[in-house]
C-alpha positions in Angstrom: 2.4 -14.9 -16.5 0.9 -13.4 -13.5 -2.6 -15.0 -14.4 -1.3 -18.3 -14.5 1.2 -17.7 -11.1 -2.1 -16.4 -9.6 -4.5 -19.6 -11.1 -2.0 -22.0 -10.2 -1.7 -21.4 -7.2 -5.4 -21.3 -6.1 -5.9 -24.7 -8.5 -3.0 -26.4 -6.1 -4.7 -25.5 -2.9 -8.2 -26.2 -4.2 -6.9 -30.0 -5.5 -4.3 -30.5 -2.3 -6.8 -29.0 -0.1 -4.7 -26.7 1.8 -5.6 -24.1 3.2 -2.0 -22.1 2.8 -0.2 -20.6 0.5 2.0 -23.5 -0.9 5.8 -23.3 -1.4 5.6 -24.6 -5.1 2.6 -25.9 -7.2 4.4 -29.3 -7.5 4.8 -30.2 -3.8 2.1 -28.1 -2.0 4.9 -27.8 0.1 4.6 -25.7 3.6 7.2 -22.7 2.9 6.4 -19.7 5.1 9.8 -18.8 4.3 9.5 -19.0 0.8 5.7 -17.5 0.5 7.6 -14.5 2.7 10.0 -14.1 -0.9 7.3 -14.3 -2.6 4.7 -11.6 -1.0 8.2 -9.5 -1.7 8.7 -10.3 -5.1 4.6 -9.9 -6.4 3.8 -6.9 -4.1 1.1 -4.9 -5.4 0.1 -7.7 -8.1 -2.8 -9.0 -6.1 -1.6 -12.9 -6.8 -1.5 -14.3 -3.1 -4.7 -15.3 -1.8 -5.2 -13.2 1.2 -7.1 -16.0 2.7 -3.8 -18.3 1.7 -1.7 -15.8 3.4 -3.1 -15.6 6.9 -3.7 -19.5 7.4 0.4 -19.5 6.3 1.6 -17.2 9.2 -0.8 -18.0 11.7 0.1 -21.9 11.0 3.7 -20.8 11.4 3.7 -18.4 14.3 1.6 -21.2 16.0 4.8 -23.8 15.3 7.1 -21.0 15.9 5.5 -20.8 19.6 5.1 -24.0 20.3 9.2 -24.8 19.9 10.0 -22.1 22.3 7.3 -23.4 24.8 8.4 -26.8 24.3 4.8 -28.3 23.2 6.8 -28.9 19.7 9.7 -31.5 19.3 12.3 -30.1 17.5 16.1 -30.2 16.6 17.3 -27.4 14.1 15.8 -24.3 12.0 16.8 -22.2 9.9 17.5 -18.5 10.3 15.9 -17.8 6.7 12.8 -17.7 8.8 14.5 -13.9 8.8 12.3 -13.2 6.1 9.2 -13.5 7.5 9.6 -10.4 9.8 9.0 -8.7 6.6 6.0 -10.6 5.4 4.8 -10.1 8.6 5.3 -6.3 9.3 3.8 -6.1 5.6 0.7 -8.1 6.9 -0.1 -5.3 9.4 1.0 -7.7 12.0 3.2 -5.3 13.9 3.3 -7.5 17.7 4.3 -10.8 15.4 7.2 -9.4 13.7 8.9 -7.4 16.4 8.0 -11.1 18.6 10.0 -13.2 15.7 12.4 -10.9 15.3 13.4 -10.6 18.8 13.7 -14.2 19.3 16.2 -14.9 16.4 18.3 -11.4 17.6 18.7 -13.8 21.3 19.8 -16.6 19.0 22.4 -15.6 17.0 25.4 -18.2 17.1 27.4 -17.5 18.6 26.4 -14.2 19.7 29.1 -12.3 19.7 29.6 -12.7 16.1 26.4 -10.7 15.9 25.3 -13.2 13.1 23.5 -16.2 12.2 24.5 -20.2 10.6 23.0 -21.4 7.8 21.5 -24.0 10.3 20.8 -23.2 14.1 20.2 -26.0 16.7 18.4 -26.1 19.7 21.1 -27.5 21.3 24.4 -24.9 20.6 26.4 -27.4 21.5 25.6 -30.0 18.9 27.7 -31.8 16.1 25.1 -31.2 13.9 25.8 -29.3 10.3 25.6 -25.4 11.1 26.1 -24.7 6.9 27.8 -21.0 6.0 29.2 -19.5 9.1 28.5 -16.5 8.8 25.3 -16.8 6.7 25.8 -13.1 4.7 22.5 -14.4 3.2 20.9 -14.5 6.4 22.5 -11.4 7.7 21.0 -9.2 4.6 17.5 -10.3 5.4 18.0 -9.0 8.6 18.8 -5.7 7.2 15.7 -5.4 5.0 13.4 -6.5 7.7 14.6 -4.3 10.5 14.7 -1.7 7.9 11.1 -2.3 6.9 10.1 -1.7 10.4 10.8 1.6 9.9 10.1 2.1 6.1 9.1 0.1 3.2 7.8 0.7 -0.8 4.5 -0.4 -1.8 4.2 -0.8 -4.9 0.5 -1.4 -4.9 0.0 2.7 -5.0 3.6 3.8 -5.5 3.1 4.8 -1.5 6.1 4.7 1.4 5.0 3.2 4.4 6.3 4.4 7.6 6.7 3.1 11.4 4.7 0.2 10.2 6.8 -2.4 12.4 7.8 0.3 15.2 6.9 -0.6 18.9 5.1 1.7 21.2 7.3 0.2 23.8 10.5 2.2 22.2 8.3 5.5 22.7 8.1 4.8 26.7 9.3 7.3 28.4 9.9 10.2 26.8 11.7 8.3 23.8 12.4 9.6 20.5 12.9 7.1 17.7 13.6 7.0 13.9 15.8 6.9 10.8 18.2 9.1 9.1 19.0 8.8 5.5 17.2 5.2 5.0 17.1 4.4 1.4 14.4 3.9 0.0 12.6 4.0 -4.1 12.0 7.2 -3.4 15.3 8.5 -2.2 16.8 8.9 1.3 14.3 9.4 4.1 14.5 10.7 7.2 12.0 10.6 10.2 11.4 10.9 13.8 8.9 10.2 15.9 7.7 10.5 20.3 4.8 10.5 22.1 4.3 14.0 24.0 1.2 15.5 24.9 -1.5 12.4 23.7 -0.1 13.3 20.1 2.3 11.8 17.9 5.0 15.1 16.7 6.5 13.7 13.2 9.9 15.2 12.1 10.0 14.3 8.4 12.1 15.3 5.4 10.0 14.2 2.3 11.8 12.4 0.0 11.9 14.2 -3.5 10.7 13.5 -5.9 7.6 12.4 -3.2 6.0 9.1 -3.6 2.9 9.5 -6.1 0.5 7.2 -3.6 1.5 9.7 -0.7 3.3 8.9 2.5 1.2 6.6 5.1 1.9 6.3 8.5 0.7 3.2 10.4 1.0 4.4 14.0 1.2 1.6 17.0 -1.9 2.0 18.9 -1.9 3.2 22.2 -4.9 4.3 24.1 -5.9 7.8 24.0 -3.7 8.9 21.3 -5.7 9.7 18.6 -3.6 12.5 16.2 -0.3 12.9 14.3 1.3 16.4 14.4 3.0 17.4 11.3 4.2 20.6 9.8 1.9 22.4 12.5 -1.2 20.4 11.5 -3.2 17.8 14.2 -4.3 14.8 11.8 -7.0 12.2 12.8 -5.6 8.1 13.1 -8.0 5.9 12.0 -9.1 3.1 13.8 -5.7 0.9 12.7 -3.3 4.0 13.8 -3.0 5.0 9.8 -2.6 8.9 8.8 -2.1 9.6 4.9 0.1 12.7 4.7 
């Protein structure tokens, strides 16, 4: 079955001529949303076209910016657009997620609910259909995604990813951020990281049994800071800010 997922999908954009990932073979459709489920779903079975994937989210996050900058007419969205922060923090495309993310966090509706509608206009005052209110749907892809900035499963190599979405601006100053307890495959995991000394000191209580692929942490790049210290040991970045413990 994962042949002909994978076949039909290249066939589609080969005869459509897109160059995205399409929503479903039948309509070629554009469904960044939907190709976010889907990157979820497949992970590790090498059935997205990688090619396919970046035209999708840099087609989006292009529409995405032109609504808030106004170069885009536009009425409603929806929330679901949630999931992306995952496909994108998945992508390596740290700056994009924590960008989409904190732009739907501003536009809850309303706010104080600390929640999303099934439909969200640009106008909060309009007639228009807002769909469940509250959208639990909505409000459990935030959970995974904010989650995943901090941890995620890849299946791939049976490897747990950390930090992968985290911002270097919540290290400013001396910060200290992480997660206690965050479930994961592997069992509860519980991390901290800070910037002190041009070095990145990781607190980290393994999961157990540990991940067979290892433990890999994608580090946000800051200039000059070049090791992670853990257990007592300085360990090179690579290029990308990525240790394998």
């Amino acid at each position: 079955m994962i042949v002909s997922v994978k076949e039909s999908l290249r066939i589609t954009m080969e005869l459509r001529q897109i160059p995205y990932v399409p929503g479903s073979v039948e309509w070629a459709d554009f469904d960044p949303a939907a190709t976010a489920v889907a990157m979820m779903i497949l992970d590790g079975l090498d059935v997205l076209p990688a090619d396919g994937l970046k035209d999708t989210f840099d087609r989006y996050l292009k529409g995405f910016r032109d609504r808030l900058s106004g170069a885009m007419p536009w009425n409603n969205y929806s929330a679901y657009e949630m999931r992306i922060v995952t496909a994108l923090t998945r992508l390596g495309r740290r700056s994009d997620a924590i960008e989409l993310l904190t732009f739907l966090l501003k536009d809850r509706r309303p706010c104080v609910w600390n929640q999303w509608p099934e439909i969200t206009w640009k106008d909060p005052q309009s007639p228009g259909h807002f769909g469940d209110l509250p959208h639990s749907w909505i409000g459990a892809e935030y959970v995974l995604g904010f989650a995943g900035l901090f941890a995620y499963e890849r299946a791939a190599d049976d490897a747990l990813v950390l930090a992968a979405g985290m911002s270097a601006e919540w290290f400013e100053n001396g910060r200290t951020n992480g997660v206690s307890n965050l479930a994961t495959y592997f069992g509860p995991v519980s991390f901290s990281l800070k910037l002190s000394g041009g070095k990145w000191p990781l607190d980290l209580a393994t999961p157990e049994p540990s991940p067979s692929g290892g433990i890999e942490v994608r580090l946000p790049l800051v200039s000059g800071v070049t090791l992670l210290c853990h257990n007592g040991h300085d360990l090179p970045l690579d290029a990308h800010g990525v240790v394998l413990l």
